[in-house]
C-alpha positions as CSV (number, residue, x, y, z in Angstrom):
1,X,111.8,33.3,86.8
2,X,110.8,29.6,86.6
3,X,113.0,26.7,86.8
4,X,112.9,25.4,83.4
5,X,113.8,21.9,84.0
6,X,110.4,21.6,85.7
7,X,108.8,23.2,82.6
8,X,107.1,20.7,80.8
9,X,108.8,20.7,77.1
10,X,105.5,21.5,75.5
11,X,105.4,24.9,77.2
12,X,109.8,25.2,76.4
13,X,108.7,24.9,72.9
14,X,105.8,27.5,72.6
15,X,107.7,30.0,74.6
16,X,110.5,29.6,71.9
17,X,108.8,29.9,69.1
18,X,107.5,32.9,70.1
19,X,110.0,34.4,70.9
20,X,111.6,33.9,67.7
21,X,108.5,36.1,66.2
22,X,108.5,38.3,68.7
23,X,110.1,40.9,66.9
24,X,107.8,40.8,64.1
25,X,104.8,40.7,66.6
26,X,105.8,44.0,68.3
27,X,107.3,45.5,65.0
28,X,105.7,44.5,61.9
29,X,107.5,44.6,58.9
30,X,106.1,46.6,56.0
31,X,104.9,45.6,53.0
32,X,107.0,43.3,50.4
33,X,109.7,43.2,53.2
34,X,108.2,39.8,55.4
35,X,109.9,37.5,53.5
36,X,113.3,39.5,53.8
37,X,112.8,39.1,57.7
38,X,111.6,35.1,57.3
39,X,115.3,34.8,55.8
40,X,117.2,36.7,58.2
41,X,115.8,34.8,61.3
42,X,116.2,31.9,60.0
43,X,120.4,32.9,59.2
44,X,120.5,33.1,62.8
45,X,121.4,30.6,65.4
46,X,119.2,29.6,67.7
47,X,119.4,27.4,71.3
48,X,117.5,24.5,71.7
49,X,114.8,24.6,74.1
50,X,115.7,20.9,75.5
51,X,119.2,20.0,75.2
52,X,120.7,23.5,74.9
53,X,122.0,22.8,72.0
54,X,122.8,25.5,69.0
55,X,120.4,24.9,66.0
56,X,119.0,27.2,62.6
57,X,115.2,27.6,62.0
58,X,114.0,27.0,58.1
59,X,112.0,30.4,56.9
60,X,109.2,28.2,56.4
61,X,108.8,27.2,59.5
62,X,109.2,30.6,61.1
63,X,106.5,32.0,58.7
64,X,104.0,29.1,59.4
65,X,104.8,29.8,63.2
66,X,104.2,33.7,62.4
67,X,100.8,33.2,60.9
68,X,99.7,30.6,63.0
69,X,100.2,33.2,66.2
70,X,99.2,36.7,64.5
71,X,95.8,36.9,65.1
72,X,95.5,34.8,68.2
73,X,94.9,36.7,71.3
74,X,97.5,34.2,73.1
75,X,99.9,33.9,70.5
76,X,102.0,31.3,73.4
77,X,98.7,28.9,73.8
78,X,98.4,28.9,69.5
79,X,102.1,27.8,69.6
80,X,101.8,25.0,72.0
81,X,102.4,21.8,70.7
82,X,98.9,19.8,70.1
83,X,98.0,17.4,72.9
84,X,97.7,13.8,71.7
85,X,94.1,12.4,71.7
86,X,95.3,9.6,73.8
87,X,97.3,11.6,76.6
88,X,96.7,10.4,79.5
89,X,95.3,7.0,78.8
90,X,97.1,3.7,78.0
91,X,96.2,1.7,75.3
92,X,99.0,-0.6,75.7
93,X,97.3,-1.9,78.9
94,X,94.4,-4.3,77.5
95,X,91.3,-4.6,80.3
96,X,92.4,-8.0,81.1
97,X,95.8,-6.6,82.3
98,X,94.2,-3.7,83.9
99,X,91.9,-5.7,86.1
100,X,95.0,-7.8,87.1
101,X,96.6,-5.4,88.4
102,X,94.4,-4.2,90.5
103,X,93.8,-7.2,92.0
104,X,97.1,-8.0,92.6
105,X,97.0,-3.9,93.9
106,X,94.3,-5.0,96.1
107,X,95.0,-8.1,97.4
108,X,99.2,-7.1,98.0
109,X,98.7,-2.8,99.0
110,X,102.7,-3.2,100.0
111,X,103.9,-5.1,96.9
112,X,106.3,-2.9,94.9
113,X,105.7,-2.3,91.1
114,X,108.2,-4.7,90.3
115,X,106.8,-7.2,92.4
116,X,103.5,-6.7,91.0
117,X,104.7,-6.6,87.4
118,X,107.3,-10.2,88.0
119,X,103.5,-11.4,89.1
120,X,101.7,-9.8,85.9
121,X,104.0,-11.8,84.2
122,X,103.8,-15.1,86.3
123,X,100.1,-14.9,85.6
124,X,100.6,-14.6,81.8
125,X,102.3,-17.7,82.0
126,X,98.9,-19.4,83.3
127,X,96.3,-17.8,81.3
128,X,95.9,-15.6,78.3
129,X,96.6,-12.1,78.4
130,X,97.7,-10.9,75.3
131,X,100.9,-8.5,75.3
132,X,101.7,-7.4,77.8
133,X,102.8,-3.8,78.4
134,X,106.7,-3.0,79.5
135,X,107.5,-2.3,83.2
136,X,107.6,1.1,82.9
137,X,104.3,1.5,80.9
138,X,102.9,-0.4,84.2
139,X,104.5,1.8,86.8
140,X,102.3,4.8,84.9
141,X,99.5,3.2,84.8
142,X,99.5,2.4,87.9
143,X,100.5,5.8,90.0
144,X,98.3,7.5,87.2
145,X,95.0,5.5,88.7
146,X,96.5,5.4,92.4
147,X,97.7,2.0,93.1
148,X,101.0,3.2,94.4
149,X,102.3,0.8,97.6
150,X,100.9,1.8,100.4
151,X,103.0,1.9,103.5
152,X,103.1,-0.3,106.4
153,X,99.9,1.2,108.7
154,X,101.1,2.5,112.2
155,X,99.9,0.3,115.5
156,X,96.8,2.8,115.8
157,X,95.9,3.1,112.5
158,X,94.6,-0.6,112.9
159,X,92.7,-0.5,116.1
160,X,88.7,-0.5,115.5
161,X,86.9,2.9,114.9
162,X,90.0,4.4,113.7
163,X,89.2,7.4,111.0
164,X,91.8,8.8,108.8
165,X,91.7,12.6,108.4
166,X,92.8,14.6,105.8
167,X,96.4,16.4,106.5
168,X,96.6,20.5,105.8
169,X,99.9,22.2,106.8
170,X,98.6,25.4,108.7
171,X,99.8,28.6,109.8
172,X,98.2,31.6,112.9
173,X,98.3,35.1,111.1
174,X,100.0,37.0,114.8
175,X,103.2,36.1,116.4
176,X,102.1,34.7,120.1
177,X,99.1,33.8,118.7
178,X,100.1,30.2,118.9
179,X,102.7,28.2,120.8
180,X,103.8,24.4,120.1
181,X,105.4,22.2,123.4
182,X,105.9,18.9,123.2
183,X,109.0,16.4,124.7
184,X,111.7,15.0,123.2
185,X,113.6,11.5,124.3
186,X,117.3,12.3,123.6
187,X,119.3,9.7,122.1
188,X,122.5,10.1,124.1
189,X,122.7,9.3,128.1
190,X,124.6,11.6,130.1
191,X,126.6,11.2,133.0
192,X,123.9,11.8,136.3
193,X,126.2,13.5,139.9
194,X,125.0,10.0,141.4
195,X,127.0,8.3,139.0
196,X,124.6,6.1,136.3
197,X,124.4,7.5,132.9
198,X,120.6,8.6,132.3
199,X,119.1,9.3,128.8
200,X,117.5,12.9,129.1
201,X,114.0,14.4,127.8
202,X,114.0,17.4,126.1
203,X,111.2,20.3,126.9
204,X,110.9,23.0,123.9
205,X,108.5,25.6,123.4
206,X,107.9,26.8,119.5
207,X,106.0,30.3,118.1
208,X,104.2,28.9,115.5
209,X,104.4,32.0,113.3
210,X,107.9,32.6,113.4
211,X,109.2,29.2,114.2
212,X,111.2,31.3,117.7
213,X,112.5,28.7,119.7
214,X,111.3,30.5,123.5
215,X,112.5,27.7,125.4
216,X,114.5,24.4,125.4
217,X,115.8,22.8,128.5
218,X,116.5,19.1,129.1
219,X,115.8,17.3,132.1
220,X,116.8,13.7,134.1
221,X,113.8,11.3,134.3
222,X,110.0,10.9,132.6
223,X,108.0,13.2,131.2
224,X,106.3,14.9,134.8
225,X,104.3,18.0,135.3
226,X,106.9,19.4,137.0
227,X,108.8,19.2,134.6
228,X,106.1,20.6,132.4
229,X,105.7,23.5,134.1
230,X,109.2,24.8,135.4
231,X,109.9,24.4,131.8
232,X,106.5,26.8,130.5
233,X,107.1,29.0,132.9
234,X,110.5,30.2,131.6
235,X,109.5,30.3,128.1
236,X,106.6,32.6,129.5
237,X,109.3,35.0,131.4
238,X,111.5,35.2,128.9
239,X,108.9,35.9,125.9
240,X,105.5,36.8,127.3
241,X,102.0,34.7,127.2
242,X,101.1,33.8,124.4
243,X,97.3,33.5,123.3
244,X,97.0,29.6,122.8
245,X,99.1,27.0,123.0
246,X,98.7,23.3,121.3
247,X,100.3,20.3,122.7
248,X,99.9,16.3,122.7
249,X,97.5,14.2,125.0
250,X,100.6,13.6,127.6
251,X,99.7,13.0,131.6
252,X,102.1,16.0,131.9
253,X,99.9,18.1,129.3
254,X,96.7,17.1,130.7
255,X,97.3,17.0,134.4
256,X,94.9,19.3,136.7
257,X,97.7,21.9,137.8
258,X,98.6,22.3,133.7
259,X,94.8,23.0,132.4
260,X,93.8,24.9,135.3
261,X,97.6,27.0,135.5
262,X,97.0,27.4,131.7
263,X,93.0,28.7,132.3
264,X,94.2,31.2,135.1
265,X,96.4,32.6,132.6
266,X,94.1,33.2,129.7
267,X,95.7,30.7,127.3
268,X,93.5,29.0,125.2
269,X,95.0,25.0,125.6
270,X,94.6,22.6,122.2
271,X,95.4,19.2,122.3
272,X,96.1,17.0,119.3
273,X,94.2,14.0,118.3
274,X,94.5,10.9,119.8
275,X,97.5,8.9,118.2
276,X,98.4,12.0,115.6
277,X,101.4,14.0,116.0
278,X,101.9,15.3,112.4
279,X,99.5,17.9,114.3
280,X,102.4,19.1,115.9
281,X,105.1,18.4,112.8
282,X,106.6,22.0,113.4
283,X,108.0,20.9,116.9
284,X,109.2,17.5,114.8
285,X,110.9,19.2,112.5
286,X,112.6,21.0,115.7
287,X,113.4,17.9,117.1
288,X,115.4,16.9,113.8
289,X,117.4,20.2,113.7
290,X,118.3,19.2,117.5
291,X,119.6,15.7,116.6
292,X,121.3,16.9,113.3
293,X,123.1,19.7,114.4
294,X,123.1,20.0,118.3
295,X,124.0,16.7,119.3
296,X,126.1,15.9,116.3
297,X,128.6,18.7,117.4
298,X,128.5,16.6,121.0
299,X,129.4,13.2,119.3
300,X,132.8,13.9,120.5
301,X,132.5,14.6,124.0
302,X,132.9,11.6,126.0
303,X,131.7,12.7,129.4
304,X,128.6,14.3,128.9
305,X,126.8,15.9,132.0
306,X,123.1,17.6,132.0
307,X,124.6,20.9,132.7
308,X,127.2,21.0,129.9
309,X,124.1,19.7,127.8
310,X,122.0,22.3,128.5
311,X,124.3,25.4,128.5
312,X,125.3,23.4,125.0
313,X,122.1,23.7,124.1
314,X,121.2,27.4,125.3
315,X,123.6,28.6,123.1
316,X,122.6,26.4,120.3
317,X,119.1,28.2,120.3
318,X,119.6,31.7,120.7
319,X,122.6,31.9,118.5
320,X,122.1,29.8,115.6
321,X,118.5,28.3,115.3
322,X,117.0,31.5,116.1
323,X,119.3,33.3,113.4
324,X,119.1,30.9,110.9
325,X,117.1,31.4,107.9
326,X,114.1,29.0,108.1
327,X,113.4,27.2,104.4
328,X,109.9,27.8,104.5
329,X,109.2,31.6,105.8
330,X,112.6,33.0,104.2
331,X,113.2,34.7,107.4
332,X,115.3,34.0,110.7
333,X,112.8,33.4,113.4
334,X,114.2,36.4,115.5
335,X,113.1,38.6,112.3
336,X,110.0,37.2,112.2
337,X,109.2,37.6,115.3
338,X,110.2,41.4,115.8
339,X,108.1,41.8,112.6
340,X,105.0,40.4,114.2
341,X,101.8,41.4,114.0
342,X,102.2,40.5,118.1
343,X,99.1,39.8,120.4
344,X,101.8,38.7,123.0
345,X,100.6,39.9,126.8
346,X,103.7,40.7,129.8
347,X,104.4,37.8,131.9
348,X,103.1,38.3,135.6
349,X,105.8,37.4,138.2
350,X,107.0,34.3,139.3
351,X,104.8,34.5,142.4
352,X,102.0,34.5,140.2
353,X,103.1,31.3,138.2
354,X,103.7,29.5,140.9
355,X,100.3,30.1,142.7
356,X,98.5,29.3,139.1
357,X,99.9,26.5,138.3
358,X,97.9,24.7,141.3
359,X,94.7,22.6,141.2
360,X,92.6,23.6,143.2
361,X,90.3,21.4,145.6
362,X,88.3,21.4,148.3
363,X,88.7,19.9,152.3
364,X,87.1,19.2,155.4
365,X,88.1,21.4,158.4
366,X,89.1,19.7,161.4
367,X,87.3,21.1,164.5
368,X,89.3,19.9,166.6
369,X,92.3,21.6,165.8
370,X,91.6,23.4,162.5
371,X,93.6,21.4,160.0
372,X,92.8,20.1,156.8
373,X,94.8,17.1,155.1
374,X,95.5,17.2,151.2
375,X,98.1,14.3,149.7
376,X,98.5,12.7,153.0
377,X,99.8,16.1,154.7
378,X,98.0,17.8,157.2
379,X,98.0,21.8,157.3
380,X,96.9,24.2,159.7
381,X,94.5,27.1,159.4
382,X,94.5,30.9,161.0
383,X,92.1,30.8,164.0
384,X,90.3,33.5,161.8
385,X,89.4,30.7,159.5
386,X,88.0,28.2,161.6
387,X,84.4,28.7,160.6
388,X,85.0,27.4,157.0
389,X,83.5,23.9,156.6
390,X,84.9,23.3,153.7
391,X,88.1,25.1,153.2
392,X,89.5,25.7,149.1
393,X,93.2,25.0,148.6
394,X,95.2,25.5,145.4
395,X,98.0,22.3,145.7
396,X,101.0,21.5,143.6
397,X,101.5,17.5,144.0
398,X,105.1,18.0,143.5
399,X,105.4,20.7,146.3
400,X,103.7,20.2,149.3
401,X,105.7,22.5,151.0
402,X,103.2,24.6,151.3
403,X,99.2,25.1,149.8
404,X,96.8,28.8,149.1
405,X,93.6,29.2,151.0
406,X,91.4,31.0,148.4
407,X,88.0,32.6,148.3
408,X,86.0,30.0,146.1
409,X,84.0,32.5,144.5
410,X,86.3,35.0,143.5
411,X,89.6,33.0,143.1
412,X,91.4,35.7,145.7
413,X,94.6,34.1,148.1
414,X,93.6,34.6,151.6
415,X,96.5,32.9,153.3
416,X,99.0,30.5,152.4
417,X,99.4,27.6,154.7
418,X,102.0,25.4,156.0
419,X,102.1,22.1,157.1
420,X,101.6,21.2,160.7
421,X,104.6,21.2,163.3
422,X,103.2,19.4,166.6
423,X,106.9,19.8,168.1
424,X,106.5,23.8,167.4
425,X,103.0,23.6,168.8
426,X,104.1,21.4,171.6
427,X,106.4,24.6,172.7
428,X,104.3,27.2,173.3
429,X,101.4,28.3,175.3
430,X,97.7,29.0,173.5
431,X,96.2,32.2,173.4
432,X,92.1,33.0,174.3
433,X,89.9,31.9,171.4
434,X,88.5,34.8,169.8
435,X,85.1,34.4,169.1
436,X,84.8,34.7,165.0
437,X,81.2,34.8,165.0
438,X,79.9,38.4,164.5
439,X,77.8,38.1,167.1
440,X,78.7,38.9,170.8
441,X,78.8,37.0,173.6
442,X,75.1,36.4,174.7
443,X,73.2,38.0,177.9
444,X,71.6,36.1,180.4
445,X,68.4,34.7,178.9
446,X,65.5,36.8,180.7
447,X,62.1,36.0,180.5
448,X,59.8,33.3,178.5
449,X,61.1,33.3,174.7
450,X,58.7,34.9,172.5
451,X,57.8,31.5,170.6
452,X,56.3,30.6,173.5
453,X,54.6,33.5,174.8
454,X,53.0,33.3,171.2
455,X,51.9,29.9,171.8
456,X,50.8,30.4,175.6
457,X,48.5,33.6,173.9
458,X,47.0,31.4,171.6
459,X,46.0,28.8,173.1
460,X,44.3,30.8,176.5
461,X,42.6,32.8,173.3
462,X,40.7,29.6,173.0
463,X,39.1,29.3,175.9
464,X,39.4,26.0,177.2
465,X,40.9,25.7,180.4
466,X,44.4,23.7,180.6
467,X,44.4,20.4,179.7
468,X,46.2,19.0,182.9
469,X,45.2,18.3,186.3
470,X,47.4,19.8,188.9
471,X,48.3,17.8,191.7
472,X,48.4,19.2,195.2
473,X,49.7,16.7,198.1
474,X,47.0,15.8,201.0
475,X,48.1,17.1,204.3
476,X,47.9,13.5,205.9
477,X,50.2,12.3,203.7
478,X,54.0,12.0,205.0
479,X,56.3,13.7,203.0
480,X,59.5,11.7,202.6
481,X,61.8,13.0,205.3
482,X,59.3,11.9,208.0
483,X,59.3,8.2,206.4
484,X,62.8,8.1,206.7
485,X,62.9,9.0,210.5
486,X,60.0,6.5,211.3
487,X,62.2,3.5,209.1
488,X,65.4,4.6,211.7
């Protein structure tokens, strides 16, 4: 049933006039008996469609209400009360007035009406404007032609080439279809083991269907890929992967282990645009539930550590927020979410989260000793590798513990490699090279090569004799040992 008090009381007033005919619309009196009926409705008390109030119809105006509605084919409409030729206009607002005000509109977007209408005034003081209309007769006119105050623009909103868009709350048909991350910087600083008192970020993860909190853990410092993805991948392991998921232009968000983790995994990444987080206003609104409920049950505990914040926190989520009804879906998000549709997928493994969340990029082997050097750290590869030019590597800058040799055309791990110990290598003997090549060690060459056999062939089939003159020593001649033995 609609809420009458935002029924306008043009519509109150139709509906109650008809239904104090109703009776003789659905059961019509017979003949000679109408005016019988007239006077018995109108003995009756009736409420007032306004103020409530108790009140008694005249017979004349329930007949002229009856015939008005009898042979209308919306009796309701035919009751209505008769719209004023000038509804909608204002014809206590003179053109002179009118053009005034939008100037002052115009020139002062941030004025308030009274401001604009002490200036209206101010200005009829200096020139003629006739009578002027009343304040509120101003404040009509001027939200009915859109001249309300504008608000104060945002920095962005004023740098060159900036567009507005229009705004459209949206809304994916299939629970996992899309997830909504985003960080949040706490208001509250807790007390860090070192001693200093730290304000937190908060990491959450949001099903945009069913408004399912999958994840929510705060952490000490910036916003970090690291932090990005230790948080992602435990809202993936405790729900599943999701099909897509939307998040803001953050270094975190955009980093090359993020997009190329997210690829691997077959999740479609969106990104809002630039200087516009209403994209993201679901994961907002999270962020107000967090500060209006969650941290105002905190307000009384004095020492506040990470750990109590987030166990604090854990509970929070999965036993209220997530069993709360949510105003706008009229469903707990846990309900929701069992209800699906679902086009979720099964998380792989950790292993498998941790080797995709890696950029991957390419080095320059070492001959020398087959190592290859990415962030500054030098690893070392299998003997069985030392062919590759150009070895690929998967790296995570935060963890250089250890980096993935993988085939560049099919993505497959061949080895994972560690960084190089010269003390460990310094320790031990070295074994015989095996040759990698897939050819064998090489015979003694034998013969002329065929290349030139060819060319020998071809150029005797020419004819012509060889074009050198071969030198044969005269036997007169001393050879060297003999000039030697005359010099002693």
């Amino acid at each position: 049933m609609a809420d009458e008090s935002t029924t306008s009381a043009r519509v109150r007033w139709a509906r109650f006039r008809f239904g104090v005919i109703a009776t003789l619309m659905s059961s019509p009196p017979a003949d000679g008996e109408l005016a019988a009926v007239f006077s018995a409705l109108a003995a009756k008390i009736w409420r007032h469609p306004t103020t409530g109030e108790t009140i008694r119809i005249s017979a004349k105006s329930i007949e002229r209400w009856y015939y008005c509605a009898r042979a209308e084919a919306e009796p309701i409409r035919a009751l209505e009360r008769k719209v004023p030729k000038h509804a909608g206009t204002h014809p206590s607002v003179t053109p002179q007035v009118d053009e005034v005000l939008r100037d002052l509109r115009r020139e002062h977007p941030r004025w308030t009406f009274q401001l604009v209408f002490d200036n209206l005034q101010a200005l009829a003081r200096e020139r003629p404007l006739g009578v002027l209309p009343g304040y509120a007769t101003v404040c009509r006119f001027m939200r009915h032609h859109g001249l309300a105050r504008m608000r104060r623009p945002r920095r962005h909103e004023q740098e060159p080439g900036f567009v507005p868009r229009e705004r459209r709350s949206f809304e994916v048909g299939h629970v996992h279809g899309l997830w909504h991350c985003d960080f949040h910087d706490g208001r509250r600083k807790v007390l860090a083991s070192n001693g200093e008192w730290v304000v937190p970020v908060l990491f959450g993860l949001l099903d945009d269907r069913s408004r399912l909190c999958c994840h929510a853990q705060w952490y000490l410092g910036e916003e970090r890929t690291e932090i990005f993805v230790h948080g992602l991948c435990q809202g993936l392991q405790k729900r599943g992967l999701p099909r897509a998921l939307l998040s803001d232009n953050g270094k975190a968000m955009t980093a090359a282990e993020s997009r190329e983790g997210l690829s691997r995994l077959s999740i479609d990444h969106h990104t809002t645009l630039a200087q516009t987080p209403e994209q993201n206003g679901k994961q907002e609104v999270f962020w107000g539930q967090v500060e209006g409920r969650l941290m105002a049950m905190l307000e009384g505990e004095k020492e506040l550590t990470l750990e109590l914040l987030n166990r604090a926190t854990q509970a929070w989520v999965e036993c209220e927020y997530n069993h709360a009804v949510h105003d706008e879906t009229k469903q707990t998000p846990v309900a929701r979410w069992l209800a699906g549709p679902s086009v979720g997928r099964p998380c792989p493994s950790s292993d498998d989260l941790r080797h995709a969340f890696r950029m991957e990029v390419s080095r320059t082997q070492r001959k020398s000793d087959g190592t290859i050097t990415v962030a500054g750290v030098r690893y070392e590869l299998p003997n069985v590798y030392r062919t590759l030019l150009r070895p690929t590597v998967r790296v995570a800058r935060w963890d250089l513990s250890s980096v993935d040799l993988v085939d560049p055309h099919r993505g497959t791990l061949l080895a994972t490699l560690l960084p190089l110990d010269k003390q460990k290598n310094a320790e031990r003997g070295r074994r015989a090279l095996v040759d990698a090549s897939p050819v064998a060690v090489a015979a003694a060459p034998a013969g002329i090569a065929p290349l030139l056999r060819q060319l020998m062939a071809d150029y005797a089939a020419t004819g012509l004799p060889p074009a050198y003159v071969p030198y044969e020593p005269q036997g007169n001649e001393p050879d060297a040992t003999q000039m030697e033995e005359s010099d002693s």
